[in-house]
N, C-alpha and C positions, 0 to 999 in steps of 0.2 A: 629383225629388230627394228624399231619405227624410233626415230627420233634424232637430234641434232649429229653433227658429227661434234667430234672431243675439240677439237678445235674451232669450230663455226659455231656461230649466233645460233639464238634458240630459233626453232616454227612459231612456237606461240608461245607469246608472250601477256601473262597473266598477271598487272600491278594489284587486282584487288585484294588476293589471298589474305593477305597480313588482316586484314577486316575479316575474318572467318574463326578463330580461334577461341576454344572453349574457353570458358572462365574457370580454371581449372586451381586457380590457388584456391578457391573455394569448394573443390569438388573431390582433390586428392586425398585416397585414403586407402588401406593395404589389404582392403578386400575388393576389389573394382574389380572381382571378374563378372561381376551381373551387367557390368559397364560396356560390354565388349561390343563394336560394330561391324556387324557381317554383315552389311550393306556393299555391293559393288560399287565404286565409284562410277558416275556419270560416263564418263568418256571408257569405261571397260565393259558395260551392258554390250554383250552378245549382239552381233545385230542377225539376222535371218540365216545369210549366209554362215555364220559362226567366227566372222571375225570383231575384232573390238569397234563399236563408233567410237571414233574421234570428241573429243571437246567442241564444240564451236570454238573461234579462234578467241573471242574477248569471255570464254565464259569462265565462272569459279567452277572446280569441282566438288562446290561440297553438296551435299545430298539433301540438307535443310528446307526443309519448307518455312517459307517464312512469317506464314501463318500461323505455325506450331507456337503454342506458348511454351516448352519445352527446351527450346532451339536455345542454342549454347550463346551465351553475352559476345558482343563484336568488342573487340579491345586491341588497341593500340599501342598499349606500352608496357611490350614483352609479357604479357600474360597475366599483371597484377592487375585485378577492375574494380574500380567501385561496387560495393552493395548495389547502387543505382543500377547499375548498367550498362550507367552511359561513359561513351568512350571518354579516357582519359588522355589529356594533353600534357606537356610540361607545364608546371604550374610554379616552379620557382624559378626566379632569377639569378644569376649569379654573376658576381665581377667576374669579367672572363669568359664567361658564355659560356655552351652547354659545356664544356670539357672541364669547368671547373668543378661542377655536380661530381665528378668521379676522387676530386681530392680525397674524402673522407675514407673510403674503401682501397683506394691506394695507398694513404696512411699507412694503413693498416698491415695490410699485404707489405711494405718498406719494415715496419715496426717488427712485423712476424719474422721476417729473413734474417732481420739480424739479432733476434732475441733468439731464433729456434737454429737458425745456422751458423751464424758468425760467433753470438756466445754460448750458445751450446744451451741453451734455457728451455726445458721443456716444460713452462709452466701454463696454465689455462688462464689462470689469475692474471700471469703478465698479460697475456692476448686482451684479457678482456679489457684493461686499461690503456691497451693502443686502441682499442678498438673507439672508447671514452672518449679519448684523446682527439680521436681524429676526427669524428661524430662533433668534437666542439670546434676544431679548426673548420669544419665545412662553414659551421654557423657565419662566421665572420667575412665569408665571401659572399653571404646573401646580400642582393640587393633589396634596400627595402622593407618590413615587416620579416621577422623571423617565426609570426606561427606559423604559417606557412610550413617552413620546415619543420618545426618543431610536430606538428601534427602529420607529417610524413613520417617521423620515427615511429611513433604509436602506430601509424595504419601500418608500416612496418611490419611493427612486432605483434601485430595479428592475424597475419599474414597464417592459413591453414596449414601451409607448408613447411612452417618451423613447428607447431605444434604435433603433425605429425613423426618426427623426430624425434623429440621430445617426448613422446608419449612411448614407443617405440625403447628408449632409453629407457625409462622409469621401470615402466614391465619387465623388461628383459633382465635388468638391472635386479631387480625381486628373486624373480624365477634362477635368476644365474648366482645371487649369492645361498641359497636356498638348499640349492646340488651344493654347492662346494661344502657347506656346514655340515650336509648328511653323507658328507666323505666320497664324492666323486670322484674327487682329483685322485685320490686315495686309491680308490679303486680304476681311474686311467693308468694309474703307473704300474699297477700290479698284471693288469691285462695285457701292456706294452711289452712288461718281462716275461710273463706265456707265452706270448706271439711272438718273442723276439724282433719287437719296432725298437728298434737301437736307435741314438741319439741320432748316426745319418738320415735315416729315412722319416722320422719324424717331422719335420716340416712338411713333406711331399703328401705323407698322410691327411695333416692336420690341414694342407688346401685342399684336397679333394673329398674330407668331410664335411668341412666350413662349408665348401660352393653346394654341396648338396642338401645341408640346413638352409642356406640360404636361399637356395631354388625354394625348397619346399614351404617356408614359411616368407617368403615373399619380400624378406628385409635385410639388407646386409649388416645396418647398425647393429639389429637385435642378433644378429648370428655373432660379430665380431666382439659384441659385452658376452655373452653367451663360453665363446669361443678362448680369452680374452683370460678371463675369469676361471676357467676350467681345464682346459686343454695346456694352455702356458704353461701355466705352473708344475704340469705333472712332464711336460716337454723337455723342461729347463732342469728339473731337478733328475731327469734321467741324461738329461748331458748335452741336450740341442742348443745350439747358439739362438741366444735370445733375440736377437736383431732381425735374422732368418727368420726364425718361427713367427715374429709377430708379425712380418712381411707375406709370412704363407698365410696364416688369417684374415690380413687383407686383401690377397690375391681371392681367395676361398668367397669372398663377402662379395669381392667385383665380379667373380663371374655367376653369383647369383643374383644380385641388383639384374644383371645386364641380361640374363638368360629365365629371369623368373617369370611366369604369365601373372604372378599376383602380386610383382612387386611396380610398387608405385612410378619407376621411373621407366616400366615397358608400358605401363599403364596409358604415360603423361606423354609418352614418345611416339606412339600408337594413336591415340587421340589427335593430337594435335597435328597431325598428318595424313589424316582422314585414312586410316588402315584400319582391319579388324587384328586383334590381339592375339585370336591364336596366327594367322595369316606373318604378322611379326615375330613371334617367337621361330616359326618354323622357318622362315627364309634367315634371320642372323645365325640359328644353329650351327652353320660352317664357320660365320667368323669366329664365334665363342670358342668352337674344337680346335682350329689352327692357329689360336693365343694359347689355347691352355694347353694342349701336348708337348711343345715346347717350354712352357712353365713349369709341370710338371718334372720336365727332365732335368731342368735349371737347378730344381731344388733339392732332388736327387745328389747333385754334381757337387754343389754349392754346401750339399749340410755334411757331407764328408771334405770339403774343404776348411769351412771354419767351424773354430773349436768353439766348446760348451763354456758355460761360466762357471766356475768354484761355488758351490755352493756351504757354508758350514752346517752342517748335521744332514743334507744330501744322500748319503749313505742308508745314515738313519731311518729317514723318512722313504728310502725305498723298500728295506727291509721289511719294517713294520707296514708296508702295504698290504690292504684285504682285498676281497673280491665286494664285501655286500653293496657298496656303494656302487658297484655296476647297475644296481637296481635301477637306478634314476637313467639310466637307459630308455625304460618303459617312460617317463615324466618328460623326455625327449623325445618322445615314439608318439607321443600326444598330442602335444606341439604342431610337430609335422602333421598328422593327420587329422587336426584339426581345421590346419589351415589350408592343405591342399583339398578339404572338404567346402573348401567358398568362404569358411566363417572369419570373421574383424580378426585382426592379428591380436587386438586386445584381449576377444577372447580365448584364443587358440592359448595364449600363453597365459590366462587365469585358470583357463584347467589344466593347463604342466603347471602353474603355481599349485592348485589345490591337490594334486595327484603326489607332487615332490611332497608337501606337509605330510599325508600322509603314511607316504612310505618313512620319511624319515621317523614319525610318532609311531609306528607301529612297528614297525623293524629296532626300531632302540637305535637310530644313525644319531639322530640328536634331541635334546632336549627343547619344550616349548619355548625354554629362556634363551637359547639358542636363535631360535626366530623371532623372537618378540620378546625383549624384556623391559622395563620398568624399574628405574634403578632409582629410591630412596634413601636419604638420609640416616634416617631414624626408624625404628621401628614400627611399624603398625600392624592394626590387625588384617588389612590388606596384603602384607608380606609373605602370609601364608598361601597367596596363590604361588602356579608356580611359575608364571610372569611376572612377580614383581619379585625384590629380590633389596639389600641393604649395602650401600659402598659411600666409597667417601666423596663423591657428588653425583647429584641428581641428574637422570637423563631418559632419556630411552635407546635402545638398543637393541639386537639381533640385526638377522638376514633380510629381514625386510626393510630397515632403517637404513641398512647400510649401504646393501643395492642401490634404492633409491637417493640419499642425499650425497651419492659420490657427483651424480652429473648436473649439481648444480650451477658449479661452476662455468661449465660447457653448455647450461642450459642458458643463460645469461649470455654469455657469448654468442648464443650462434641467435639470440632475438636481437644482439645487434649488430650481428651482421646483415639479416636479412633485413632492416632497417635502412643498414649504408645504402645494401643495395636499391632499396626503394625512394631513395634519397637522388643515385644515381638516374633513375628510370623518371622520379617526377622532373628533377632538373635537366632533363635532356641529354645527356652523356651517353647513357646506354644507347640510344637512338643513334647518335653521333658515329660512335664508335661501329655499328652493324653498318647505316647509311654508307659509312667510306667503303667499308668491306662489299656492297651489293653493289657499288656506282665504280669504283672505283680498282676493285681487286677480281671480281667473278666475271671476268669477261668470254670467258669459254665453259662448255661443261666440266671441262678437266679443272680447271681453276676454279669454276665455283664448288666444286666436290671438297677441293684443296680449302677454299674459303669456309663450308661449313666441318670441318675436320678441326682445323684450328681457331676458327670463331669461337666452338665449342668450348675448345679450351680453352679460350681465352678469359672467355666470361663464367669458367668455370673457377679457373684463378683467383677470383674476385668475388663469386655468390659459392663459399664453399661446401653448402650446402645443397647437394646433387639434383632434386627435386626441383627446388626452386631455381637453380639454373638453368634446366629444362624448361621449367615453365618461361621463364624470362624470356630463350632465345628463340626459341617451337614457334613463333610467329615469322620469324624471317627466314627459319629453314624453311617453311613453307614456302613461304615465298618467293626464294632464290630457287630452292629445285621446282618449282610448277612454274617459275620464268624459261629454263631449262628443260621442261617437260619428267622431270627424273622421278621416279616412283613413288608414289609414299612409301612402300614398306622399306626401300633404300635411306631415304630423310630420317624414318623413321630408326633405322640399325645406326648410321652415323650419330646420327640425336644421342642417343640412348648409349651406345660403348664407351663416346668419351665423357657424358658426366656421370655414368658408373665406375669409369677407371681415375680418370683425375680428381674425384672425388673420393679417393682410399690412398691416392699417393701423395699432394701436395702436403705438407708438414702442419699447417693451419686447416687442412680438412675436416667436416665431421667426422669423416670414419674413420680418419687418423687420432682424432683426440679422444673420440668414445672409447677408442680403447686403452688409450693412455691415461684417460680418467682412471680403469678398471685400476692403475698400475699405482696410482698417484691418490686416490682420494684417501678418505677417512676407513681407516679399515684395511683399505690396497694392500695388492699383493707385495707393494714394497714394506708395508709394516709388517706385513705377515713372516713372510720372506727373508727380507731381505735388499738392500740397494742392488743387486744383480737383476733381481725382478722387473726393474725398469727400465725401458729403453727411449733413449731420444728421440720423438718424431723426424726429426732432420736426418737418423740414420735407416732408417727404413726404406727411403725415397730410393735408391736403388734397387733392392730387392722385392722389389712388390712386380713380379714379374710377368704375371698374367694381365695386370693393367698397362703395363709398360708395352706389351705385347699386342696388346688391343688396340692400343691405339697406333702401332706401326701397322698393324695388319688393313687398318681402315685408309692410311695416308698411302700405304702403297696401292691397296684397294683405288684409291681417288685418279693414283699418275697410270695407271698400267689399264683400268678400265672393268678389274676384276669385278664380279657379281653385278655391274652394273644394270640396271634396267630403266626403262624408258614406262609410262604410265599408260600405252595401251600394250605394252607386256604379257602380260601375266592377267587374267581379272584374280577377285576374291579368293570365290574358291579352289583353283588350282594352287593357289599358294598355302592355301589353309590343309588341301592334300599332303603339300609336298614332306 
């Protein structure tokens, strides 16, 4: 093995990398397997003899000709670029200098702890008026002109990277209330009691089906609304501790984000570290199995130690449980083979949407009013269809209404988060903060392993949205491990584990609040339900133990030297074997 020792200076030392980085908030999206680079890197081309050439000492590795009109934008400040192209500098001023750029999103994060921890407030609504809040106290530290900033929030919240989410939600959101109206859940609990999945083992189950929705269809949010919406509730009313189960759906979601080839944060982790995607998949394979065998048994241990919730009518509603709802099985069987077939995830999940309508209109699971109604005052001759219908106010409603306008709330919220954090990045903070950690913290390989491990999370804390804090920091993991000479496909698994996992456990994450929408919104399963139905994001943050897992696996991985490799290694395709 060629490369630094754990405690000695790098060989070769690379400043320019950070200038090589896709412009990727514009490019993310959850079908990018046509994206993939099976190109060797430079310093891994075979040479005659069959062993690797070396870099030259001042060279990049990226492969770019820079002649191509093609060639990915050079950007500067963590991965957001102008349309232009051209690299972006801090462009506001702050009383304070760059560290005061990070007020706003600190706000926030302060606002969140003690709304979702200290008071116990699991609300979206409240988030998003810290979020208001802080977004205005930033204004007041600008020096000078406030469009500036203010045209920071908007490029913000155009950012591709929140919309993918976002969309991602909505879909999922459709397709997942759609099963539940044509009697899924109904038929989960009835299949639970044939097979005898007792309240113990259900959670253990409901992670190792999550994570495999989630491999297959490339997205943890859409498996955890999906998961969320359907599985919970048939969990909880057969006797699982809700706190558990909704901590195994998040577990189920991180080890698909982290292990999928077609979800967007192997995609953005891969890229931005010059690896090819199946080459990544197949070298983190080991991390992902020694978090999750221990997960698994955790939840095992765990769902026979804490008890179920009381439910009233509970009983009832398992008696009265059928099988036909098992049907929308196949409308998940679509899903998945839609999208492990290459195709948009938006697709993938319009035809489990158009497949669940049908099975449920033609099996009798439910009515067209049921998915789409139209609700009138007064009579007309319109009434007569059988979408529209007469109540005592006006609205619209079914499975498609309801799915979608629960994640409004959270859809608002996380455009201004991604905002702060673009707020952060123009005004120099985010810069600030990585600078001390590269100049100041990464002075050995071991330590800079340690530096991008908890970097990661750090700025995961802050952009809680997993994508986008990928994209953020994927410039300077570059460039701290090609200072260190450390592999891509290594940058790459570090990247990628911790804003898969800290992104389903911190209490203000998406993938924590998408699913506490499913619990909370209009229609949720706590109206349906029940208050049992609900759980506090603040309690979860223990139990999600396959993320918790992931990322001790990666920091012991950093101090002990495990999987390490060095970048004349391994080339391409020996890893894309393995």
């Amino acid at each position: 093995m060629t490369g630094p020792p754990d405690d000695g200076p790098a060989d070769r030392v690379d400043d320019d990398s950070a200038d090589r980085t896709d412009d990727l908030a514009n490019r993310v999206d959850d079908d990018s397997t046509d994206r993939t680079d099976d190109s060797t890197l430079p310093n891994d081309r075979p040479t005659e003899s069959g062993r690797p050439d070396p870099a030259p000492p001042d060279s990049a590795t990226s492969t770019a000709d820079p002649e191509r009109d093609d060639d990915p934008v050079p950007v500067t400040d963590g991965g957001f670029a102008d349309e232009s192209g051209e690299p972006n500098e801090p462009r506001i001023a702050f009383y304070g200098g760059k560290w005061a750029s990070t007020v706003p999103i600190a706000f926030f994060i302060f606002w969140a702890i003690v709304q979702s921890g200290i008071l116990g407030i699991g609300d979206t609504n409240g988030l998003v008026i810290g979020a208001l809040v802080g977004t205005i106290l930033g204004m007041f530290l600008v020096r000078g002109d406030w469009k500036a900033y203010a045209d920071t929030i908007f490029e913000g919240m155009t950012q591709r990277v929140a919309a993918t989410a976002i969309v991602a939600w909505l879909w999922a959101g459709m397709f997942a209330e759609t099963l539940q109206v044509g009697g899924f859940v109904e038929g989960l609990i009835f299949a639970a009691d044939a097979l005898n999945v007792g309240a113990a083992t259900f959670p253990a189950a409901a992670f190792v089906l999550c994570g495999l929705l989630a491999t297959g269809i490339g997205t943890g949010y859409g498996a955890t609304v999906a998961f969320v919406t359907l599985f919970f509730p048939a969990g909880v009313l057969i006797g699982a501790n809700p706190v558990l189960l909704f901590a195994a759906i998040l577990s189920g979601a991180v080890f698909g984000d982290n292990l999928a080839p077609v979800s967007d944060t192997t995609i953005v982790s891969a890229v931005t570290q010059d690896a090819d995607i199946g080459g990544v998949v197949a070298s983190r394979f080991k991390y992902a199995i020694i978090a999750a065998v221990p997960a698994f048994a955790a939840y095992l241990i765990m769902g026979s130690v804490l008890s179920g919730a009381s439910l009233e009518g509970a009983a009832a509603l398992r008696e009265s449980a059928t099988a036909p709802g098992l049907v929308h099985l196949i409308s998940m069987g679509v899903v998945i083979a839609t999208a492990v077939a290459g195709r948009h995830i938006v697709e993938a999940i319009s035809w489990g949407l158009i497949v669940a309508i049908a099975f449920n209109l033609a099996f009798g699971l439910s009515s067209i009013a049921d998915i789409l109604v139209f609700t009138t005052t007064d009579p007309t001759p319109a009434t007569a269809l059988p979408f529209v219908q007469v109540g005592e106010a006006a609205g619209v409603g079914g499975s498609l209404y309801a799915g979608a306008i629960g994640f409004f709330p959270l859809i608002v919220l996380t455009l201004l988060i991604v905002s702060m954090a673009q707020i952060m990045i123009r005004g120099g903070g985010f810069e600030a903060i990585l600078e001390y950690l590269l100049d100041s913290v990464a002075t050995t390989v071991r330590r800079a392993e340690l530096t991008m491990v908890l970097g990661t999370a750090t700025i995961n804390g802050m952009i809680t949205i997993n994508t986008a804090a990928e994209i953020a920091i994927a410039p300077y993991i570059a460039r701290l491990g090609e200072k260190f000479n450390i592999n891509g496909y290594r940058r790459a698994n570090i990247l990628d584990a911790n804003t898969s996992a800290l992104g389903y456990i911190f209490p203000w994450a998406g993938g924590v609040l998408v699913g506490y929408q499913v619990m909370v919104g209009p229609d949720g399963l706590g109206e349906q339900y029940g208050p049992e139905m609900v759980v506090n994001p603040i309690e979860v943050v223990p139990y999600v133990f396959h993320g918790w897992f992931l990322v001790i696996v990666f920091l012991l991985a950093a101090v002990t030297g495990f999987g390490r490799e060095y970048i004349p290694d391994r080339i391409s395709e020996e890893v894309s074997r393995a």
